[in-house]
N, C-alpha and C positions, 0 to 999 in steps of 0.2 A: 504494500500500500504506500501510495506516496503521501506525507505528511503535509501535502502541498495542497492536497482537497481543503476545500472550505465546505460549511456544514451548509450549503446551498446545495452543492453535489450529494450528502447523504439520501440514504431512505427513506428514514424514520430522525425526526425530531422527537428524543426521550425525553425533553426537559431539561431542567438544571443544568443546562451547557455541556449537554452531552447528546450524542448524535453516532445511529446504526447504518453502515451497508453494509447490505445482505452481499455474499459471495457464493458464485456456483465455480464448480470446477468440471472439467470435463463433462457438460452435461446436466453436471449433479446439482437442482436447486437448491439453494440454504443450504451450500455446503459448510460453510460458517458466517462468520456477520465480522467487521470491523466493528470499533466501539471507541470513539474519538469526544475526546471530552478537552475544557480549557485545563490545564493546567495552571496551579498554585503557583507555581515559578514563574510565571509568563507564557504563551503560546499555548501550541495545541501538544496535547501527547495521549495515548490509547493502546489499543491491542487487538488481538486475533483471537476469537475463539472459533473452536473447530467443533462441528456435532457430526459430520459423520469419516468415517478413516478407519484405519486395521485394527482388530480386536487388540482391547490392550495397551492401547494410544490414550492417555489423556485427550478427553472431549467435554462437551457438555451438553447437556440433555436440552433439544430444542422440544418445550413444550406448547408453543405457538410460535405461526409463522406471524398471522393478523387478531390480536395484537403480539406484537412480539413479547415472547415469554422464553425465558432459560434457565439454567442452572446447572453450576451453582454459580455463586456470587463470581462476580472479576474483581482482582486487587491486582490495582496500576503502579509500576514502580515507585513513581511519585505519591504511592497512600491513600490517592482516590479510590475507596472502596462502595460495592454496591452491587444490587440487582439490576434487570431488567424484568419487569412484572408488568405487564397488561399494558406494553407499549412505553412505559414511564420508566423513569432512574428512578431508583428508590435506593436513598446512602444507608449502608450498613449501621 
């Protein structure tokens, strides 16, 4: 993911300055989702979560696509901690 997106190019608008793109991979939809939030230092900073890949792979459980639902929580290097629950961030 380039860190160059702006939260105009997201998905999903979760709230609280945090913003979802859905990712497929060959094919595969919602292969996982980017999760880009403002960071406390300044700028943007986020992550990958993956829900589907080889048994045995950390993943997380996509329990909606509309509204987006997962789990379990994402913790961002920066300590931004939290779900995705019925489309919305919701802070740990």
């Amino acid at each position: 993911m380039s860190y160059d997106l702006v939260p105009e190019q997201f998905d999903v608008d979760l709230g609280d300055s945090h913003w979802l793109l859905w990712a497929d991979l060959n094919g595969e939809s919602h292969y996982g989702a980017w999760v880009k939030h403002l960071s406390p230092y300044g700028g943007f900073c986020g992550g990958f979560v993956r829900f589907l890949g080889p048994e045995g792979d950390k993943r997380w459980e996509l329990i909606s696509v509309n509204p987006p639902t997962f789990s379990p929580s994402l913790l961002c290097s920066c300590g931004d901690h939290g779900w995705v629950r019925d489309g919305k961030w919701v802070r740990a």
